[in-house]
FISEBA-770800 format. One record per residue: residue in three letters; x, y, z of N, C-alpha, C, CB in turn. Coordinates in steps of 0.1 Angstrom, whole numbers, plus 5000, padded with zeros to 4 digits. Glycine has a CB too. Layout:
N
ALAXYZXYZXYZXYZ...
//
This chain:
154
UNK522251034699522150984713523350914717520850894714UNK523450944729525150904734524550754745526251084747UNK525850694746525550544756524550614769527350454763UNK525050704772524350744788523150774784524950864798UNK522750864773521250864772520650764772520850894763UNK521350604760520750504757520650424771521550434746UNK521450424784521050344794520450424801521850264801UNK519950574802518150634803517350604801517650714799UNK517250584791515750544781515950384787515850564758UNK516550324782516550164790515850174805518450104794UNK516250224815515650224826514150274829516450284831UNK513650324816512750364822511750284810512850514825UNK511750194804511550064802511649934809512250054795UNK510949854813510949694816511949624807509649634813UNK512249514808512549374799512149344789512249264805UNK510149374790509349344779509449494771507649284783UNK509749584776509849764764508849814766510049774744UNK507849804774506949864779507649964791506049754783UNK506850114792507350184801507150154812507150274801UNK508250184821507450154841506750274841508850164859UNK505950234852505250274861506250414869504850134869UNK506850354873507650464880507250534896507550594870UNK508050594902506950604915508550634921505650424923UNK508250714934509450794946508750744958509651004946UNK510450654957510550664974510250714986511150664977UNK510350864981510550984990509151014992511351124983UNK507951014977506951014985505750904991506451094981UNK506250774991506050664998506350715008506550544995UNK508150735011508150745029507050915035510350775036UNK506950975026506151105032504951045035505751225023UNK504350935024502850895028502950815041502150795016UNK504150745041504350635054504350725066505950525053UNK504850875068504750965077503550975082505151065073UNK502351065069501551085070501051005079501251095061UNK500650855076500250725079500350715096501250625071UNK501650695096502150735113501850855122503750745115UNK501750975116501551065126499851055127502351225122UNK499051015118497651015122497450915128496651015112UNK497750795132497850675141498550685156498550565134UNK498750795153499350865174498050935178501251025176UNK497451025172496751065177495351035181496851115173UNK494351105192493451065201492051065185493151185218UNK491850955190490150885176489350935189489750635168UNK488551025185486951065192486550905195485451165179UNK485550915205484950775208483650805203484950725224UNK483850695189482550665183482550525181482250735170UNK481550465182481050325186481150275170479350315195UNK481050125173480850035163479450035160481449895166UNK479149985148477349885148476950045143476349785170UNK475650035149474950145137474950265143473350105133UNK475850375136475850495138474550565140476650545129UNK474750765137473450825135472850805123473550965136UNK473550725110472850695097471850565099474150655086UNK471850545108470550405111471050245101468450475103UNK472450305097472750195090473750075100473450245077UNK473049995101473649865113474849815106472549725116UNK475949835107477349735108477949655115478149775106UNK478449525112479249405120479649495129480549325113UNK479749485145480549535150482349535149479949505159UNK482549395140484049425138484549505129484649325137UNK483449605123483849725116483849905126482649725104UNK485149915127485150035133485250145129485750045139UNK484950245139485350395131486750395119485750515145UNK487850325123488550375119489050255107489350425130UNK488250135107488450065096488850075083487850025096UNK487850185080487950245068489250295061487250335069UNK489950355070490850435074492250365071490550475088UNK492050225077493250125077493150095064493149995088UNK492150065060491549975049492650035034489450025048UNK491950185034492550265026494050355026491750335025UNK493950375040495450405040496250315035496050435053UNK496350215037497550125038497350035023497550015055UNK496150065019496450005003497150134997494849974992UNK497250224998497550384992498850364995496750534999UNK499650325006500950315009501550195001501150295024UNK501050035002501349984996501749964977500749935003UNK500550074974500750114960502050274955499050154955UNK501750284966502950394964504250314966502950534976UNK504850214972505950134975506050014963505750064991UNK505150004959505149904944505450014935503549814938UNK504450114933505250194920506850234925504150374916UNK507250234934508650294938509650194931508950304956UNK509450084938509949944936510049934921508849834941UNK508949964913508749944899509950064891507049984895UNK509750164898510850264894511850254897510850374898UNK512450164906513850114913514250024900513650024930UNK513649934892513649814888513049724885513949774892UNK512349694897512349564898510749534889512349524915UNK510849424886509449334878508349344891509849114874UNK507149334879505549344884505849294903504249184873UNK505949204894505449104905506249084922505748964897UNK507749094917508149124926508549254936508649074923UNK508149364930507749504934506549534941507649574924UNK505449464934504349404947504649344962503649294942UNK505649294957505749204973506449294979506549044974UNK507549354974508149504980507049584989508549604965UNK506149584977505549744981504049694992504949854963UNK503849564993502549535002504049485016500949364993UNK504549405013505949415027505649565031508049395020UNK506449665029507149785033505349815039508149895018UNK504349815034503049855044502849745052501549895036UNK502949625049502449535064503649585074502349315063UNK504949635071505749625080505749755085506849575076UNK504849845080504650015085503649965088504650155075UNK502049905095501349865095501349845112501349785086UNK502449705110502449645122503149725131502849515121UNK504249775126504949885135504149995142506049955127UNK503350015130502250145142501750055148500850265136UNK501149955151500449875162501249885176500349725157UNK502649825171503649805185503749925190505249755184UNK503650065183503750165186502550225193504250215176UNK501450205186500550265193500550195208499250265184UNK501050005214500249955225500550055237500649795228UNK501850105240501950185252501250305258502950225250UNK500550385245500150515247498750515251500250595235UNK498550595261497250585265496050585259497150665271UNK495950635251494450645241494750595225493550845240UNK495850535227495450415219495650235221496150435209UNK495750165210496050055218496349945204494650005231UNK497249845209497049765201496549675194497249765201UNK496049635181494949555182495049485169493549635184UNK495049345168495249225158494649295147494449055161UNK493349285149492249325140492749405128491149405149UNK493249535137493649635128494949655120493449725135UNK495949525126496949455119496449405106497549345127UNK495449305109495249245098494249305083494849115104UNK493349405088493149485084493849585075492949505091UNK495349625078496349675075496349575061497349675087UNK497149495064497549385057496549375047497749265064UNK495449355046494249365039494449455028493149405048UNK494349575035494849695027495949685019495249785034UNK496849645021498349655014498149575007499649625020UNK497349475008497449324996496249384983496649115007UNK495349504986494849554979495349664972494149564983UNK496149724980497349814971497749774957498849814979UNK499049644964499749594957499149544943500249514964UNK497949474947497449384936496849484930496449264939UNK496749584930495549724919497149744913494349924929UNK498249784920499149814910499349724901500149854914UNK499549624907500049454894499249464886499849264898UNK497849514889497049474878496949544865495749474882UNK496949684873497249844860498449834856497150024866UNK499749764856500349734851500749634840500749744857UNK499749534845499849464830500949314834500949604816UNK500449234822501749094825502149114810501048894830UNK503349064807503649054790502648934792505549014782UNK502848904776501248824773502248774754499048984772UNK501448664758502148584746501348624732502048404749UNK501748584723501248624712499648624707501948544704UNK499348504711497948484717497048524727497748404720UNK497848614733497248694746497048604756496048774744UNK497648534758497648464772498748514779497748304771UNK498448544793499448574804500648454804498548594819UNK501748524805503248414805503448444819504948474793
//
């Protein structure tokens, strides 16, 4: 094995010699596409509170809650594993990868306020954010902390 192999294999190791995670940019920004081009388009008008399933929900759950909920954890974990493949540690690859969705997040908001049949709305900001902070933290978690000899988290 030659030096350039040896700083291969390095990289695709952590600090602690455990393997990364790993993860592409390229398809974070495809998902971040995805993400955006379904947030331009017209949502059917279906009401909050209890659909045809007779099941009653908060009205501050909307059709498309769900939607925010999960997209934007799914982005945010795709931007941590990237992060993680770039380099960087747990922890701080999280904050990478839930950033890069609150900030794809909020941007579709500003984007959506102008267009007629949509609009912009806190709710679904923070919502967003919600999401991403659930991303992030499922990746931290399936990734693991080093851990001391005793198995306590360092």
């Amino acid at each position: 094995m030659n030096d350039s192999d040896d700083a291969a294999t390095r990289r695709k190791r952590d600090r602690h010699g455990r393997k990364r995670l790993g993860g592409s940019w390229r398809s974070t920004a495809a998902f971040a596409a995805l993400v955006v081009i379904a947030s331009l388009v017209p949502v059917p008008a279906v009401g909050s509170g209890s659909g045809g399933s007779g099941v009653a929900l908060p009205a501050w759950i909307g059709f498309t809650t769900p939607f925010h909920l999960v997209g934007y954890a799914v982005l945010a974990a795709l931007a941590t594993r990237a992060a993680i493949g770039s380099g960087r540690e747990s922890v701080a690859a999280a904050a990478v990868g839930i950033g890069v969705a609150v900030a794809v997040g909020f941007g579709v908001e500003l984007v959506q306020a102008p267009i007629a049949w949509r609009s912009f709305a806190w709710g679904d900001a923070a919502v967003n954010a919600v999401g991403a902070g659930i991303g992030g933290a499922a990746v931290l978690a399936g990734a693991g902390y080093p851990r001391s000899a005793g198995g306590e988290r360092r």
